[in-house]
Steps between C-alpha positions, in 0.01 A plus 500: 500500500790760569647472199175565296482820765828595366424420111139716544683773642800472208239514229285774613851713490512339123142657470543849583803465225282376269265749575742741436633411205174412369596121391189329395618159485752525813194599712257201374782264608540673823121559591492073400801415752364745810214298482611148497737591789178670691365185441755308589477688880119469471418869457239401273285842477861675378593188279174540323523873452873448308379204339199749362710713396772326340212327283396779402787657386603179340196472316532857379863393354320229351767263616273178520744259691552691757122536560473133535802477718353802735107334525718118564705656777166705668289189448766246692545813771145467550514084523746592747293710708225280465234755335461223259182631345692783419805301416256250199362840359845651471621183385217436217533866371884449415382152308271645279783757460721259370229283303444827357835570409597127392804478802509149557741535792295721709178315431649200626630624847218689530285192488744340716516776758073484484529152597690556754221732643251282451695271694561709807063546444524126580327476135731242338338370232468891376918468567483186301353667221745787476776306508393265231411801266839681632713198268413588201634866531775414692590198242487748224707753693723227572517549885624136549596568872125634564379233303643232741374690802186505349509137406607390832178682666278312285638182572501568911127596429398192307694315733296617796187473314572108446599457855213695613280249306675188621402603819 
C-alpha cells in the first residue's frame, strides 16, 4: 500500500506538468495510472473520478486500446472491491467495445475477467459460459498462456461437476 501512496503522489506531480505543458496524451496515461494505484489502496470514489477522466480524454484522442485497457483495469478494481454489479456492467460495456471494434484480445480477457465475476456472484455456470466463449478470442489472439489458464478452470469445473454427481 505505501508504495502505491508514493506512486499516487509521484504522478499527480507528473499531472500538474502535464497540465502545464498541455500534453494530451501524457495526461490520459497519467489520469489511467492515478487511478489504478487509487485502486490499488482502495480509494475507490478518487479511482473512479481518474478513471472518468482518463476515458474520457482517451476517447477524445480516439486511441481505442487504451479505452479497453482503462474500462478492463476499472472493471477488475471494482471485482476487487466487490461492487460486482458495478464491476459486470463496466465489464460488459468494454466487450461490446471490443466486439465493436473487432479486438480479439480484449474481448477475450474481458470475457474471462466477467467470469471471474460471475464467479465471486457464486453464479458459475454464468463463469462457465464466459470462459468457454473467452477461447475463441483468446485462440485467435493467440494468448496460449491465458488459454491454458482458461482450460485448466474448465476442467477443475467439470471435474467438480462429475464428482458432485457421483455423490
Amino acid at each position: 500500500k505505501g508504495e502505491f501512496s508514493k506512486a499516487v503522489q509521484a504522478l499527480k506531480g507528473g499531472q500538474r506538468k502535464a497540465k502545464e505543458s498541455q500534453n494530451s496524451s501524457c495526461m490520459g496515461t497519467l489520469l489511467k495510472h492515478l487511478g489504478f494505484c487509487l485502486g490499488e489502496v482502495n480509494d475507490l470514489s478518487d479511482a473512479e473520478d481518474y478513471f472518468e477522466a482518463s476515458l474520457a480524454l482517451t476517447r477524445g484522442l480516439g486511441k481505442r486500446k487504451e479505452e479497453l485497457e482503462i474500462l478492463l483495469r476499472f472493471g477488475k478494481i471494482h471485482t476487487k472491491s466487490k461492487d460486482l454489479e458495478h464491476a459486470l456492467a463496466q465489464l460488459k460495456e468494454g466487450l461490446e467495445l471490443a466486439e465493436k471494434y473487432k479486438d480479439n484480445r480484449y474481448e477475450g480477457l474481458f470475457l474471462v475477467q466477467i467470469g471471474d465475476t460471475y464467479l465471486l456472484m457464486k453464479e458459475k455456470q454464468s463463469a462457465v459460459e464466459n470462459y468457454m466463449k473467452a477461447l475463441a478470442p483468446l485462440k485467435k489472439a493467440k494468448e496460449l498462456i491465458l488459454l491454458d489458464e482458461i482450460n485448466h478452470r474448465l476442467n477443475q469445473s467439470f471435474e467438480l461437476e462429475e464428482d458432485n454427481e457421483e455423490s
